[in-house]
N, C-alpha and C positions, 0 to 999 in steps of 0.2 A: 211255149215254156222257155228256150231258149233266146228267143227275143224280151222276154221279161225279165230273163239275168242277166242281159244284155244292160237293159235301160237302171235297172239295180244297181251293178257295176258302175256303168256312166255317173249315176248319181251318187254313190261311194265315195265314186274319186272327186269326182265334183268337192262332196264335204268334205273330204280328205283335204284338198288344193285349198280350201277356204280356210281351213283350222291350220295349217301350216301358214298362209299369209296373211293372217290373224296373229299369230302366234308372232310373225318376224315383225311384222310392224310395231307389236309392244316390244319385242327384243330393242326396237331401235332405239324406241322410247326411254325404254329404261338404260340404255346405254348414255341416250342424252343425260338422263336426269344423273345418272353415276356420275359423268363427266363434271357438270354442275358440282355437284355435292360435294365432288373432290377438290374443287378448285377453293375450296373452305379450308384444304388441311394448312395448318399453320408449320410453324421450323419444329423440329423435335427440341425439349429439352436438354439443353447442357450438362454433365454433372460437372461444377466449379467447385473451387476452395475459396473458404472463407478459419481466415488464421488458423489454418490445418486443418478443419474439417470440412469433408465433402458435403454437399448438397444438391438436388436433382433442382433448376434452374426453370420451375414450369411456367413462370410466366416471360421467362426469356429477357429479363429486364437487368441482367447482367449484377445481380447484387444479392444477397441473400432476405430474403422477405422472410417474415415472423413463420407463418402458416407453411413456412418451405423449410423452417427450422426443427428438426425432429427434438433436439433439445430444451426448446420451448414447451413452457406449458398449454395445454389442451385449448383452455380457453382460449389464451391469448391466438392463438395458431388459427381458430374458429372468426372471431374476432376481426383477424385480420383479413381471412377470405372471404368474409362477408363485405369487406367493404372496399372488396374490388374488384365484386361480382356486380353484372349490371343484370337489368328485368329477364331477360329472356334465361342468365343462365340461373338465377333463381329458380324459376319456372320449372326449365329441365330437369332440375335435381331433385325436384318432387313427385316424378314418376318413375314407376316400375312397367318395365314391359318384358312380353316374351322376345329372343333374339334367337336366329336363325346361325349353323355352321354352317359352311361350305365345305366342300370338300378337301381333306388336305390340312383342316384349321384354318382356311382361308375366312374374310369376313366379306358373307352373306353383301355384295355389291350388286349384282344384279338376280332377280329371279329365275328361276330355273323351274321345268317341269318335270325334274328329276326329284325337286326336293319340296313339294306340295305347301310346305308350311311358309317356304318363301314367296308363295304366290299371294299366303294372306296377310303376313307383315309389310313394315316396310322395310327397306335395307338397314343394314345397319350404318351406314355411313349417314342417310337419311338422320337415324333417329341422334346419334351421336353431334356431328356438326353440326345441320341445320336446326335439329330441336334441342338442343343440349342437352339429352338425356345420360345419366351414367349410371344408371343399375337397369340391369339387364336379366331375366331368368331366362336360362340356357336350356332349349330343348335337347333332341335328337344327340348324341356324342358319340361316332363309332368306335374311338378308342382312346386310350389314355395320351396318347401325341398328339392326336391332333385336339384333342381340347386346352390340352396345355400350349399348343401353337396358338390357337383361337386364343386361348387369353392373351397372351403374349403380342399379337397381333392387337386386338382389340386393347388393351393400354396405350398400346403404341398409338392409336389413332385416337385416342383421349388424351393422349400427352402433345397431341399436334395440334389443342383446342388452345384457345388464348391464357385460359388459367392451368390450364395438363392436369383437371381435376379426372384422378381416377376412378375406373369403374369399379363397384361391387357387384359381383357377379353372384346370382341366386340359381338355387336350382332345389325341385320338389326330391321327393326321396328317389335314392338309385339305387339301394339296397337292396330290392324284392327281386322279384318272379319274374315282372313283365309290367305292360304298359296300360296304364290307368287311366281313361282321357280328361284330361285334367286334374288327377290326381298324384301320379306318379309315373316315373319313369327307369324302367331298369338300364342298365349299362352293365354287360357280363362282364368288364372289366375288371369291377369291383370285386368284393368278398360280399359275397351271398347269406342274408341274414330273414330271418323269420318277417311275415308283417308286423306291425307296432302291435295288435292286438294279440298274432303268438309270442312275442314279449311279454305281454301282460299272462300269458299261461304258464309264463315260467315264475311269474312271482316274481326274481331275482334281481334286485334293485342295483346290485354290483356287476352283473351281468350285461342290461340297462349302461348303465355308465361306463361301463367296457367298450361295449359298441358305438355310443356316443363318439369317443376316444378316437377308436380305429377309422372312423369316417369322417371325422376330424382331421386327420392325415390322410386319408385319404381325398379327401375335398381339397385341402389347402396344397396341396402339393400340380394341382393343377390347377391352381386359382379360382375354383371355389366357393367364396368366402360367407356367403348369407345360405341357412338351410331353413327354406321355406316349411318349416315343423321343428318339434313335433307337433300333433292334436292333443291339445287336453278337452277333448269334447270326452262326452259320456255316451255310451251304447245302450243308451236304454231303453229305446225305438228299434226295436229287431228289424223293419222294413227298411230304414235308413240305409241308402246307397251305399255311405261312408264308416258305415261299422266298421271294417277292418283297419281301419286308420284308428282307432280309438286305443286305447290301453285294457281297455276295461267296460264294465257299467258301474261299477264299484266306484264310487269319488275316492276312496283314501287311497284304494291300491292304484288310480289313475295320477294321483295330487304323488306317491310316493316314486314312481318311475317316468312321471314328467319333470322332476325336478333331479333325478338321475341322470336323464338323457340331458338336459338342456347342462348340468355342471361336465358332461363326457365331451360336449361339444365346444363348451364356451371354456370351462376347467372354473376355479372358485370365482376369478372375474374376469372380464373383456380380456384379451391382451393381443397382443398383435400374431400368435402362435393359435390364436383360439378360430373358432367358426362360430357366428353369433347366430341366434337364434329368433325364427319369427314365431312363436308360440302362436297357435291356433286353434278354436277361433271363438274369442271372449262376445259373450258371456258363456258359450258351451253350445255348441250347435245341435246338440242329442237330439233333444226331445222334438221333431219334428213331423209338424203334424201329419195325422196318418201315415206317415214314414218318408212323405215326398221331399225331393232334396231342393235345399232353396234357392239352388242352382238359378231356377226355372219356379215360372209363376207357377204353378202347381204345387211348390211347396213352400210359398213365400211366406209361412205363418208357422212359428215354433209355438207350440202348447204346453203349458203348463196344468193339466187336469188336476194334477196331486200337488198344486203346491208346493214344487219344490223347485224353485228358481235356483235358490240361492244353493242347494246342494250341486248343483253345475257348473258353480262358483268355484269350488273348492281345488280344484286340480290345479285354478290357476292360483290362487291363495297360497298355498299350503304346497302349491308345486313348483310351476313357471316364475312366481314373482320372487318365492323365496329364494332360488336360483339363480335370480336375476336375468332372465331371460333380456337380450337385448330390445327386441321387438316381439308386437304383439300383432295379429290379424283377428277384426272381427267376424263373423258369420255375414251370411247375405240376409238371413228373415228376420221377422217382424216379431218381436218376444210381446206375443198376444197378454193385452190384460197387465203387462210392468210397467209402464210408463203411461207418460200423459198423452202421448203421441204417439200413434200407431206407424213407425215408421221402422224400415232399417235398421240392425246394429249402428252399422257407420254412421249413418243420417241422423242418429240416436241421441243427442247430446245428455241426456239425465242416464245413459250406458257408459258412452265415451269420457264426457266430461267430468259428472257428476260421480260416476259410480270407479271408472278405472283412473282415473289423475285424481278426484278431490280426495275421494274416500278409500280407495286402496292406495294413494300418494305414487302411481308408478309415474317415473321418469323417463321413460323411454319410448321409444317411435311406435308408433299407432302406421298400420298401413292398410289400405282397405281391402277386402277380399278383390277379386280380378273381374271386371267390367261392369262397373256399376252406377256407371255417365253416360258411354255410349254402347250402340250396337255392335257386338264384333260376327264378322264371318261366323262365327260356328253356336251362338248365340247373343239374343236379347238382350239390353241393358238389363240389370238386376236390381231395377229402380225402387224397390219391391215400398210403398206408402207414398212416395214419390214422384211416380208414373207420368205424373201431369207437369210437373216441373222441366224447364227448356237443360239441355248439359249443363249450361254458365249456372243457371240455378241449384244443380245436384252439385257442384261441384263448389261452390259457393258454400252449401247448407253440412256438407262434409267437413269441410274448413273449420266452421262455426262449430259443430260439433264439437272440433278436438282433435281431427286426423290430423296425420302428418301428410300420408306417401299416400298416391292413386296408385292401386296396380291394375294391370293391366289393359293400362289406358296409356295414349303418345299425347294428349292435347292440353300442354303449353299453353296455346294459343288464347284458350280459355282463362287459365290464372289475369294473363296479360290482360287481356279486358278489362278482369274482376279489379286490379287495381288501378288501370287506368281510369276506368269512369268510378273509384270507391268505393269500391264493393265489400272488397277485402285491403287490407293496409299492408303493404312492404312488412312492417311490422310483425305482424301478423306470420307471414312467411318463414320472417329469420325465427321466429321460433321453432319453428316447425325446422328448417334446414340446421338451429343446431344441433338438436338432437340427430340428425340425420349424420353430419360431419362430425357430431361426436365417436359416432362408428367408426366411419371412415377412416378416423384419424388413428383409434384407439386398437385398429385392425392392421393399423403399419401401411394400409394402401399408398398415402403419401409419401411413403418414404423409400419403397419398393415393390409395385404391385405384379411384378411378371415373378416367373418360377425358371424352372432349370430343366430344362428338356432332355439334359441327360439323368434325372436323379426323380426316374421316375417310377422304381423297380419298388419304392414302398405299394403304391395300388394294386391292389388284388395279389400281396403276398402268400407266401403258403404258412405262414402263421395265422394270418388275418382271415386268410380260407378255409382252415380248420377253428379259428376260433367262434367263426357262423355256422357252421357245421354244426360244433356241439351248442349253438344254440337253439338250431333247429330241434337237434335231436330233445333238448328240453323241455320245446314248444308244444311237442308233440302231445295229443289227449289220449289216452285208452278210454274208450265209453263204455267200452262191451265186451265181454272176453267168457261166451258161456261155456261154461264147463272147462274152462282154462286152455281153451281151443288154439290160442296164442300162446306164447311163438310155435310156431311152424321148425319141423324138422329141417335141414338140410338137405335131404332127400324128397321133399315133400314140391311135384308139380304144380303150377300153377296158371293158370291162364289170363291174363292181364286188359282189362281195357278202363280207357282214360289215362292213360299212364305214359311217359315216353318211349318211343320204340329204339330209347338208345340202350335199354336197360342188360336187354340179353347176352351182352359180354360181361356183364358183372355178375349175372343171375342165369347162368345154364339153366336153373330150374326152369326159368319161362319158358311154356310151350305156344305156339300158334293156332293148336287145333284146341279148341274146346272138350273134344271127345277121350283128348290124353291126358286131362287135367285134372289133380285130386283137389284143388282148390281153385275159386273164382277171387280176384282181387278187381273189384270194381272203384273206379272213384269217381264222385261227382261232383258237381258244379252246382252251386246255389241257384237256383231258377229267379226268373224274373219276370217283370207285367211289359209289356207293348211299352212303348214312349207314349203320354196320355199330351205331350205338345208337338211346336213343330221344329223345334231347334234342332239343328245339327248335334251339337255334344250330348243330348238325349239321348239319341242311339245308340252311344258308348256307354252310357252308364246306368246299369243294374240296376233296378228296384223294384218296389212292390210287391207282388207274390213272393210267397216263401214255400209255398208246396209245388212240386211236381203235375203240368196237364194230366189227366186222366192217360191217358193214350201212350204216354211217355212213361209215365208212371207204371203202366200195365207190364210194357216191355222191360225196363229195368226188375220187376217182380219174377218175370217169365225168366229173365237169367237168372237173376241168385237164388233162384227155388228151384234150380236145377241141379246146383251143386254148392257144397258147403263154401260160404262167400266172405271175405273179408270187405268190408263196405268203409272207402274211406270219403267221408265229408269235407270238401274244400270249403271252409267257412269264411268267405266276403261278408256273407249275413247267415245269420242262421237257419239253416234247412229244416222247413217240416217235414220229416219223415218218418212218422211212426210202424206205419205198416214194411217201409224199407227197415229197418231197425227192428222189426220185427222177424224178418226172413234172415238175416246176419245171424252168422253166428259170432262175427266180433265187429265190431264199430269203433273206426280211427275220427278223431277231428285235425285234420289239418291245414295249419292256418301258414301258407305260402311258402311249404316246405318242400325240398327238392325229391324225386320222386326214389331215385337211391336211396334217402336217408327214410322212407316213409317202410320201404323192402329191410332197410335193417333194423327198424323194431319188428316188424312182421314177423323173420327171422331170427330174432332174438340175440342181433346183437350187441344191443342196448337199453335196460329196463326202462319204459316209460315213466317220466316224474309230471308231467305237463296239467295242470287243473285248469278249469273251465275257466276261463275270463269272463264269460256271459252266460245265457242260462237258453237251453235246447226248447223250444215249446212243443206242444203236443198237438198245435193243434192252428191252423187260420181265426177261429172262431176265438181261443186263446189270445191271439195275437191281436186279434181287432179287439178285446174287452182289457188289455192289460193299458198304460194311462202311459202317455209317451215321456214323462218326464219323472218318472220313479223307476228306480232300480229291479230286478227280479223279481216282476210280479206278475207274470203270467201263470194263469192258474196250472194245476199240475204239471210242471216242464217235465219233459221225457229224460233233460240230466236238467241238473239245476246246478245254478251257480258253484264253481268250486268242486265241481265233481270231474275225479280222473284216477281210473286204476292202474295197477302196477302189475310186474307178475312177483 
């Protein structure tokens, strides 16, 4: 026995010494390659005068250029950076990718195994110099300094490129609860606001435009400047991963606080104070089939059973465009049975071209959903009609479409081809990059793209803290209140699970033991199906089932039928739970509200206003017979659309 822990050990360390001299030898690598990369950066930017006024000097040529003149009009300024950009940094300025902090706000130079997500990029020095990239979506942020260093930092090595064209920095929502893979990203720094779906329970379109506002300043204040959202997709696929990104199922109450949000963020038009907006994701990404997300070939096919395309339309009609949303993102699937070609949104040109430039006349950047050329670490290309097509191909037939921007793609290299052997025409391009530097321009990035690291006390104020708070509180649903069982006394014990265990300084009523408790407060979680592929960000993300295993379901019954229960529903998607619903004696829906404010309705000290944004069903068998692309049509729903009591 002990000569086998012997040889165990030996071999331990063995693999221990090999993954440490594994590990150093890429260290050196990439130390090489930093080295390299660096040896790219150019002089910083001067700021000169020109007959009294200053200007930032980006291409170093000692004179004021048009496109460096803030004075100048938009065109002319565009105009002139086009035609003093050469192939490669055309190229770069047509993708989007994800970018890596360091620690500090330092920028992401070498990989680290501290920081997992730099292991699957590449640096940023990488994508900036050698590929001329300059929009960037910002993951991971631990705090409001160092991202506003990170930017700061990050310009700086955009303004040491030959042209000092600056970066637009993106980033998914930061508002919520917590981390979405590939959906969202919290940052506690901020002021804590309901999901976009408990939005839509408030109804409140002024509310909506409020919060737009405050993250608005909030974003720009640490450079910020593109908010990858909001969704004007429709919930009408209960299975659907991405329900809780939605507003609604409802198109006019989606189409009325998509065009709130996107005026709170951008304000009446662009300006250089605004955060422009990538509305997503045209044509409406709801109705998907069987609920699978088109993330992943499993759900590479949007259905339309009922006919109703064009009601998916509407949010962005009547919401985003009226608004004027800056930018648009399309879905990844295949809108089964609308076109002549079973391909892609993106790939889609009778969607892209035909449908959002000819026929809705929209002017603005088209950008495509994230990896839909190449392979990335954590998933497949999302080549979805396309499959068989080589990158240069997909990326080619993008173009031709009508897209502007790749995201979350780095390869350049590709475009470069496509017009070296004709593929695509230079031409072709500066269309696409003016609408791009129309942004840029029209966001002040050229003119000052770093922030003020002392004047950072607007994020996560205690106005802007309380101001998500009471919209939490808003969000909030009452489904069930029998016998007016809610609010709970003051004096009335409770026993809590699912909940945070910071709660008990707020709530002396919270006991530990179950046996001392006049009330059970349970909250659960949306259930979900196995991953049915084999991608990596599959296993982050929720779908499928909407009822509780048997077994699981048993145990959750076994508690609240033991003592009178307050049953709260964290709705991602909507839970079948009739028989749960039926042991309750009150029933909360709460859509990514803080667990404090969920205890002060309970407590009563806030009446509930919150109505359904989507409709509860009663049932799996409901759910498989209702048609993925019509609104509240599940038979008998256990609450139906618009239902929410008060006391």
């Amino acid at each position: 026995m002990k000569r086998g822990l012997r040889i165990a050990g030996k071999i331990l360390g063995v693999l221990m010494a090999l993954l440490i001299l594994t590990y150093f030898i890429f260290w050196i690598k990439w130390k090489i390659q930093a080295s390299s990369h660096m040896d790219l950066v150019g002089e910083e930017a001067p700021v000169l005068s020109d007959n009294g006024r200053q200007f930032r000097d980006l291409n170093k040529n000692g004179k004021l250029d048009v496109y460096e003149n803030k004075q100048a009009d938009i065109d002319a300024r565009i105009d002139d950076l086009l035609t003093q950009m050469n192939l490669e940094e055309k190229a770069g300025a047509l993708f989007i990718h994800m970018a890596v902090m360091a620690d500090g706000g330092e920028l992401n130079t070498v990989p680290s195994i501290t920081n997992p997500f730099s292991l699957l990029l590449e640096t940023t020095p990488e994508q900036v110099l050698k590929k001329k990239m300059n929009h960037f979506n910002i993951m991971m942020t631990p705090s409001a300094l160092e991202t506003a260093r990170w930017n700061n930092n990050l310009q700086k090595l955009a303004e040491c490129t030959r042209l000092g064209i600056p970066v637009t920095i993106a980033t998914d929502p930061r508002h919520g609860a917590g981390f979405d893979a590939g959906t969202s990203v919290a940052s506690n720094f901020y002021s804590r606001w309901p999901s976009q779906l408990g939005m839509g329970a408030t109804r409140d379109s002024a509310l909506v435009r409020e919060f737009g506002d405050i993250a608005r300043q909030e974003y720009a204040a640490l450079g910020l400047r593109l908010a990858l959202h909001p969704m004007a997709d429709l919930a009408t696929e209960p299975r659907w991963a991405r329900v809780n990104g939605c507003f609604s199922e409802d198109a006019h109450l989606a189409a009325k606080l998509t065009e709130a949000y996107v005026l709170g963020f951008q304000g009446d038009s662009l300006s250089s104070t605004s955060v422009a907006c990538m509305t997503k994701h045209f044509s409406g990404g709801g109705p998907q089939e069987d609920g699978w997300d088109a993330h992943f070939a499993s759900g590479k096919g949007q259905a339309y059973p009922g006919s109703n395309f064009d009601y998916h339309v509407i949010p962005f009609t009547d919401g985003a465009l009226k608004a004027g949303t800056a930018q648009i993102m399309p879905y990844y699937g295949i809108p089964n049975g609308q076109t002549s070609e079973e391909v892609g949104f993106a790939f889609n040109k009778e969607i892209i071209t035909g449908l959002l430039r000819d026929s809705l006349q929209y002017k603005g950047v088209i950008c495509t959903d994230w990896g839909l050329v190449s392979d990335m670490p954590v998933k497949k290309a999302s080549a979805w009609g396309v499959e068989q097509l080589s990158e240069k191909e997909r990326v080619k037939k993008i173009f031709d479409a009508g897209c502007d921007m790749l995201g979350g793609e780095s390869r350049p290299d590709l475009i470069i081809q496509l017009v070296e052997e004709g593929s695509v025409s230079e031409a072709r391009l500066d269309e696409s990059l003016r609408r791009i530097f129309r942004d840029k321009f029209t966001l002040g990035l050229f003119d000052n793209p770093y922030v003020d690291t002392e004047k950072l006390d607007i994020v996560g104020n205690s106005n802007f803290v309380e101001k998500g708070k009471m919209a939490q509180r808003k969000a909030l649903v009452l489904l069930k209140n029998d016998n007016d069982f809610l609010p709970l006394s003051s004096s009335t014990k409770v026993y809590v699970e699912g909940m945070s265990e910071n709660l008990v300084t707020a709530y002396p009523q919270i006991v530990t033991d179950l046996s001392d408790a006049d009330v059970i407060i349970k909250k659960l979680q949306t259930p979900s199906s196995p991953p049915v592929g084999d991608d990596l960000l599959e296993r982050f993300i929720p779908q499928g089932r909407l009822d509780f295993p048997e077994d699981e379901k048993e145990d959750i019954l076994k508690l609240i039928s033991s003592k009178p229960t307050v049953t709260v529903l964290k709705i991602d998607r909507p839970s079948v739970v009739p028989d749960i619903n039926a042991a309750s004696k009150a029933v909360i829906a709460d859509f990514d509200c803080e667990d404090e404010i969920i205890l002060e309705l309970i407590f009563g000290k806030f009446k509930p206003t919150g109505k359904l944004p989507i409709e509860i069903p009663s049932s799996m068998e409901a759910v498989e017979k209702q048609l993925e692309d019509v609104p509240y049509d599940s038979q008998d729903p256990l609450y139906a659309f618009g239902h929410g009591l008060s006391y």
